[in-house]
N, C-alpha and C positions, 0 to 999 in steps of 0.2 A: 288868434284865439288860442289859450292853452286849456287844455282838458284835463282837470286833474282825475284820481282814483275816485272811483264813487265803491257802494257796499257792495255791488253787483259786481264789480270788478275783481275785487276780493275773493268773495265767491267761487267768481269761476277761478281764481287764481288756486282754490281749494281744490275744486276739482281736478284742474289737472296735477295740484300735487297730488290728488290720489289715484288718477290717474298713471302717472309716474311709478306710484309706488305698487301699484296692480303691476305694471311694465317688467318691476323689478325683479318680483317676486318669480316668475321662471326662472331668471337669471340664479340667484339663489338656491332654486332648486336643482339646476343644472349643477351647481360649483362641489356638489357634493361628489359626483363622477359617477351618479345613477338616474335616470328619471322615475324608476318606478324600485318598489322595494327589493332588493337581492334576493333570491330562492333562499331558502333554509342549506346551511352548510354543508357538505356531501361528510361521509365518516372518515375521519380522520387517519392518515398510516400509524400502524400499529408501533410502538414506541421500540427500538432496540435494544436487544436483551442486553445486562448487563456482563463483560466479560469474564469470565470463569478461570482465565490464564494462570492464574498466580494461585488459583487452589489449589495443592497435594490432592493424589490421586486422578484417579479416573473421572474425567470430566464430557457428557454428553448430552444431549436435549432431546431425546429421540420423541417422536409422534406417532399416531399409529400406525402399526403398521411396519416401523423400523427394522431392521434387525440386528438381531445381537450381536454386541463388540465379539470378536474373536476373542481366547484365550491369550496371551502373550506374558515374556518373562522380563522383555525389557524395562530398564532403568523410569526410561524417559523414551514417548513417543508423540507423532502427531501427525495428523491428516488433514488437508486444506484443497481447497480450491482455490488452482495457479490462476484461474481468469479473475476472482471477483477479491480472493483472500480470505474470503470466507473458510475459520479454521471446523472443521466438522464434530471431531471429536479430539481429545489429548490427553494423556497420560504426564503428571510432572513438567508440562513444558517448559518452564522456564529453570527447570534443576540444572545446574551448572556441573557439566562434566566434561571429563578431558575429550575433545572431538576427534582426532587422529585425524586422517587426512580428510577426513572430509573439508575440514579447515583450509584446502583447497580451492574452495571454490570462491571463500572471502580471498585468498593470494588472485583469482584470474578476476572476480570483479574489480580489483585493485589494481592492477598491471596490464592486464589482457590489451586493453584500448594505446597504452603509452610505446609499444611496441608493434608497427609494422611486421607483418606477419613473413615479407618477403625479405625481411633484414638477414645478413647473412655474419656470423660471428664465430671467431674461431678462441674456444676455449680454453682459459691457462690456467696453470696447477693449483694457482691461489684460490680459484674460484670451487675449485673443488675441496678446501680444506673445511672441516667444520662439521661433515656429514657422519649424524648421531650412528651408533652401532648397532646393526640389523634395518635398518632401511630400506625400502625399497630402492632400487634402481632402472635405468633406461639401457646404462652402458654409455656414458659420456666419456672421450677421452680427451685429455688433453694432448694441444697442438693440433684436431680434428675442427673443421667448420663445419657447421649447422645455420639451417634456415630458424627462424626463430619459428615457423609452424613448426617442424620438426620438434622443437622444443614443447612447444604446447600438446604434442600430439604423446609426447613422454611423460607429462603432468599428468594427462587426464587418463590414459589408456593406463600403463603402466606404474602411475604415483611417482616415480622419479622423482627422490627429492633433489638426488645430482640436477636433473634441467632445472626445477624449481631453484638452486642455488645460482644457476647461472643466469636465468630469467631477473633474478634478484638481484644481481649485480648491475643489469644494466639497464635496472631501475633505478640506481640510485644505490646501491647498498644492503645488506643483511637489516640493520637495524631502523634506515631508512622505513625500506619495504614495509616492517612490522609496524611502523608508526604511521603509516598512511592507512596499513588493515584494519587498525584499529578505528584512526579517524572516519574510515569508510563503515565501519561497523555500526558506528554511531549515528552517521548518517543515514541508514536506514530504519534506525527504532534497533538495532541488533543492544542492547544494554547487557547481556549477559558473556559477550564476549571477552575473553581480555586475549591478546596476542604476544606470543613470548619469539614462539619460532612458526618463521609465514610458514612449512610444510608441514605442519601439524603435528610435528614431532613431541613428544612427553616432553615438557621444561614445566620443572614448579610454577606454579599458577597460572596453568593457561588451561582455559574455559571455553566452553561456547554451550548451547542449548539445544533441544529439536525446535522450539520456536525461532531462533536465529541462525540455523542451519537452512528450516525451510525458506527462511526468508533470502537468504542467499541462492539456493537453488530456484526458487522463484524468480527471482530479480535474473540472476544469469539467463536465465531461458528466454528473455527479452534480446538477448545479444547473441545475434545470429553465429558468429565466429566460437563463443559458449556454447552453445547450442548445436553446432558442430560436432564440434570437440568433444563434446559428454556423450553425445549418442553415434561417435567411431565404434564399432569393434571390432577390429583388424584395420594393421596401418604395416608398413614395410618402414624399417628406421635404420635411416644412412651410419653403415660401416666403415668407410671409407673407401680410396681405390673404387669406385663404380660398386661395390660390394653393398648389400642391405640384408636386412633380417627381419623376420616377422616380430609385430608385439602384436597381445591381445587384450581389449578390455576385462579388466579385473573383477568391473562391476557383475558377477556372476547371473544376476537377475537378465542384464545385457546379451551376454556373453552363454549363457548355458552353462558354462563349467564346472568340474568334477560336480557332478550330478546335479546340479540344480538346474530346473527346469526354465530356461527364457520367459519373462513374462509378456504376454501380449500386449501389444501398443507401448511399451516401456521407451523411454527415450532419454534415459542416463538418470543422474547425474553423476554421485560420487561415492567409492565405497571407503572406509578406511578400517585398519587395524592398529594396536599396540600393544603392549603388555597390559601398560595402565589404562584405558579405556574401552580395550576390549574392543568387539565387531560395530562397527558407527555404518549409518546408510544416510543418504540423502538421494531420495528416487524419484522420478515422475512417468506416469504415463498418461495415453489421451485415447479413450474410447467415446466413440460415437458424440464427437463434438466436443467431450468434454475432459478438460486435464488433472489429474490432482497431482497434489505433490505431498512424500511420504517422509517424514524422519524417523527411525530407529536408533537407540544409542544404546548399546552394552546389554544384549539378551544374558539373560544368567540360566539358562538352561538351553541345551538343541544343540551344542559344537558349533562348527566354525558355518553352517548354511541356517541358522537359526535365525541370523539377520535379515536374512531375503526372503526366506518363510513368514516373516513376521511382517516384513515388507509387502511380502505378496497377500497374506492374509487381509492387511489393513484396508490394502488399495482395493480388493474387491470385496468391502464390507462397504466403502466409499463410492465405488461406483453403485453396487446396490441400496445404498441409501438414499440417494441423489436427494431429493427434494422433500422427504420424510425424516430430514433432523433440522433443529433448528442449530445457527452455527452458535460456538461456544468461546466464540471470540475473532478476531482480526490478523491477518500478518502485515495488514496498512498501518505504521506506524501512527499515523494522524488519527485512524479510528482508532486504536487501540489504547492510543495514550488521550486522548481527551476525555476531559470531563465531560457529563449529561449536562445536554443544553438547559439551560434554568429558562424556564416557564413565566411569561410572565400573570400576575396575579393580574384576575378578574377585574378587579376594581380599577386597576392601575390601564388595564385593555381598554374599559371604558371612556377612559379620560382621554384616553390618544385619540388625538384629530383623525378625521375619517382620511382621510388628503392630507399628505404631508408637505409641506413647505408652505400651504394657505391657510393664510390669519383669517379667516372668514366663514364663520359657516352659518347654516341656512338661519338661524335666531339672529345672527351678526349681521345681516345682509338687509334683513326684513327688519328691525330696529332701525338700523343705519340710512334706510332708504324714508322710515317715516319721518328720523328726525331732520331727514332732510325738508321735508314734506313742512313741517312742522315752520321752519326756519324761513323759508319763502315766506308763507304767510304772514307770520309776527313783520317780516321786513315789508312785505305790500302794507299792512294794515297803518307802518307808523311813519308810511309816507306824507306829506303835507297835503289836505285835498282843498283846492281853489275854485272856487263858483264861477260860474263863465260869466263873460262880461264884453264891452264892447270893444271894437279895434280902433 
């Protein structure tokens, strides 16, 4: 006997497509990757002030409560926080003026690392040729051996551009050297750089910034052998014969000397001088957890202690400020140099799938499941139906 479809059959064949399609419908709602509606949005972080770096003048965001910039006569300054980069306040930072040795510290992030510190080298006459007139020195002689620490301890305490010239040899060369400082410059966001002579000596068009000083002095104080080295003050340097002699850090703020008072928690970095650039700093200290790091370039009033006066003034306007200024820009080259994230518009948020990678959402699901629904049945209903009969 065959039993074809009868109405009733159909029927329930309805049923359970709807059935099915009742089935579906959680499914659906699940695919969204919520069962029940999202809470209202929390308030969103407040948007990043735009950077102020590149305006002339005096640049600050103070809030209540702040206190006031110090007086100061220099060219170009700036105060940052070494942890986050966060710049606090600045004066011209990005004005390009001749750095003097501070422009040391881009020579030891450029070399410091390619020289083992326990290398031992004995200096020749050629190496000493070149060194501009009035210069600082360490007292390098030739046909004398040096540890290459020795030499670094001559850069940063005493400015020596003699070890800086011999450092530079055996890096590769004078002109080498200067072409890697620069590449290194760039490398950090440093754009106001240009490098003529790696000891910062006066040469026609060479630049550097309090933005791209502090950035250097920042970065250094990541490398522990830097970090060292900036914050000696007092080292004994080989004479030869068993013989040594004292050097002392330069940095006066360091060091105390002719009358400038140590500043408290200081820990280097570099000081410089020239005719043409006048007294240059690049300073950090760290109180009570917290580090800043200071540039001053070319005070035009206060004599030769007006640089660490201004230094010092900065740095404890910056610690008194701590969290009552908003910052006035970046020394993170990626913040500093991107552009604001573009937003996207409303309308266009709208249309974006709730769930990314799923063609599916809950109107798609819930369609798709009736016209299944749908389809069973028109195919039960146009089956043949046959009358029973005998066997």
């Amino acid at each position: 006997m065959i039993i074809g479809f009868s109405s009733r059959v159909a029927v329930s064949a309805c049923a359970l497509c709807a059935a099915g399609l009742l089935a579906l419908m959680p499914a659906a709602a699940a695919s969204s990757g919520r069962a029940e509606p999202s809470p209202p949005a929390g308030p969103r972080a407040a948007a990043p002030h735009p950077s102020l770096l590149y305006r002339p003048g005096t640049q600050v965001r103070p809030r209540a409560g702040a206190p006031r910039l110090p007086e100061t006569s220099a060219l170009s300054w700036l105060v940052a926080d070494a942890r986050t980069g966060e710049v606090l306040a600045a004066h011209n930072a990005h004005r390009r003026l001749p750095p003097a040795s501070t422009l040391k510290t881009l020579f030891a992030l450029t070399v410091l690392h390619t020289l083992p510190a326990g290398i031992r080298h004995t200096v020749r006459e050629e190496e000493l040729r070149g060194i501009g007139a009035g210069s600082s020195l360490v007292g390098l002689t030739e046909g004398r051996t040096y540890r290459v620490d020795d030499l670094w301890r001559g850069v940063f305490l005493n400015s020596g551009n003699d070890a800086v010239r011999v450092l530079a040899e055996l890096n590769g060369g004078w002109r080498a050297t200067a072409e890697r400082m620069q590449a290194k410059a760039r490398s950090l966001g440093a754009r106001d750089t240009r490098v003529v002579s790696p000891d910062g000596y006066d040469a026609p068009g060479q630049v550097s910034s309090a933005f791209d000083l502090a950035v250097f002095g920042r970065v250094g104080l990541r490398n522990p052998d830097f970090a060292r080295y900036c914050a000696t003050v007092e080292a004994r340097f080989p004479g030869g014969g068993g013989w040594s002699y004292p050097i002392r850090n330069t940095n006066r703020l360091l060091s105390g000397a002719r009358g400038v008072k140590p500043y408290r928690g200081l820990i280097g970095i570099k000081n410089g001088y020239t005719s043409k650039a006048g007294s240059t700093l690049v300073a950090a200290a760290r109180r009570e957890g917290r580090t800043l790091v200071v540039t001053v370039m070319n005070p035009q009033e206060g004599g030769g202690s007006a640089v660490y006066e201004e230094a010092r003034s900065l740095l404890d306007w910056g610690f008194k400020a701590g969290s009552r200024v908003d910052p006035v820009g970046s020394l993170d080259a990626s913040r500093a140099a991107a552009p604001p994230a573009a937003k996207t518009p409303p309308a266009v948020a709208a249309a974006v799938p709730e769930e990314a990678g799923s063609g599916w959402t809950n109107a798609g699901l819930i369609a798709g499941a009736a016209g299944l629904g749908a389809a069973v049945v028109v195919l039960v209903l146009r089956l043949p139906v046959r009358r029973s009969g005998g066997c």
